[in-house]
N, C-alpha and C positions, 0 to 999 in steps of 0.2 A: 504494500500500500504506500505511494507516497502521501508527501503530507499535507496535502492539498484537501483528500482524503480522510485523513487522520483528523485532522483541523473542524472539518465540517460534519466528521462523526459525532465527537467531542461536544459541538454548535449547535445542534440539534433539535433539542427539546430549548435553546434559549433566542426567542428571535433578537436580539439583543446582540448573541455573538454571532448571528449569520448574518446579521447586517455589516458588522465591524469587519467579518469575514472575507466579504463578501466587497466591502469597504477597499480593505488593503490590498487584495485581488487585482480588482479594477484599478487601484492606481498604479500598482506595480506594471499592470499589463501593455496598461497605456502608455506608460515611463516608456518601456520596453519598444513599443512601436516608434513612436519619437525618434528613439535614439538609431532603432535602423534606420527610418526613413529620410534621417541627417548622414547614415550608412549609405545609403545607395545612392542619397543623390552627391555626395563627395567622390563616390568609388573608389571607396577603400576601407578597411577596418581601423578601429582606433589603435593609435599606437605604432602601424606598419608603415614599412620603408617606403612603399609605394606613395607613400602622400606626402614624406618627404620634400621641401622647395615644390611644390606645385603652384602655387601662390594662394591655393587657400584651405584652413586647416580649419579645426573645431575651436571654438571660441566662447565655452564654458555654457552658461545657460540661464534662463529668466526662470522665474515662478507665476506659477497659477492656480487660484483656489477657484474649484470647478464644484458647483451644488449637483450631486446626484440625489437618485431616489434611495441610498443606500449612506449618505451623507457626502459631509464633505471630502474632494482626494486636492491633495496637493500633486500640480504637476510641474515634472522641470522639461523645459522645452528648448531644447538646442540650438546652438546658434553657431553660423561660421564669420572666420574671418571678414570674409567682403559684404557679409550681409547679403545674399544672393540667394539664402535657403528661406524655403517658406513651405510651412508644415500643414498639411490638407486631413491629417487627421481631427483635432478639433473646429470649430468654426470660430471663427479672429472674433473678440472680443468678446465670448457667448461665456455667462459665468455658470449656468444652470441650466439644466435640463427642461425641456418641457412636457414632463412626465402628466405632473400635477395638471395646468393647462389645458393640455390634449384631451383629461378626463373629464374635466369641467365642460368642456367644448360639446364632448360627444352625449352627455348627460342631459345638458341642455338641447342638444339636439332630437335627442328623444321624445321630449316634453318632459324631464324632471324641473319644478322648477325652485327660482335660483335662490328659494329660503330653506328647502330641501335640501340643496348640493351645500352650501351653508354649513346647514345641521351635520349633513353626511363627514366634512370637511375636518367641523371642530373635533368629530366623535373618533375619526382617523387617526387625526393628526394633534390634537389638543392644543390648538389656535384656534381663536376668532379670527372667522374672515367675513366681513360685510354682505350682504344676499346684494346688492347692489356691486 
């Protein structure tokens, strides 16, 4: 069993840690893409000779706090020297998901109406949110 595995055995019976789980996953994985996709578009691995004097190398990386449905992830998002990379995995300046939204949306579209989604909303998530 790896521990991916192991982790979400553990998780189980607490939604609590399969969110945090689930949480850490998601940022790790994302990180992970990031950093290939600053991989392929350089063409070359970090570290290797191959990117030696090319004229442009990796150049450390910013931070991003991204609202999922699962909390918050911190992301590091890579950056090169000439400033020439530009990263098509998240969408430029998007802090959160439109998880929440999307459901309001489709709810309302059904005819639930918007003192119910409300009601439905605090009872989820335990915020007031306005029926307006």
């Amino acid at each position: 069993m790896n521990d991916f595995t192991k982790n979400m055995a553990q998780a189980l019976f607490n939604q609590d840690k399969i969110n945090d789980l689930l949480r850490k996953e998601l940022q790790q994985a994302v990180n992970d893409l990031l950093e290939a996709e600053l991989t392929a578009f350089l063409g070359y691995d970090p570290y290797a000779r191959d990117g030696w004097n090319t004229g442009n190398s990796r150049n450390g990386a910013y931070f991003r706090k991204v609202d999922t449905q699962f909390g918050e992830i911190e992301i590091q998002v890579p950056r090169d020297r000439n400033c020439l990379f530009h990263q098509h995995t998240l969408p430029d300046y998007k802090q959160h998901s439109d998880v929440l939204e999307n459901m309001i949306i489709k709810l309302y579209s059904k005819g639930v109406t918007t003192r119910e989604i409300a009601d439905l909303i605090e009872k989820m998530y335990g915020s007031h949110y306005s029926p307006a």
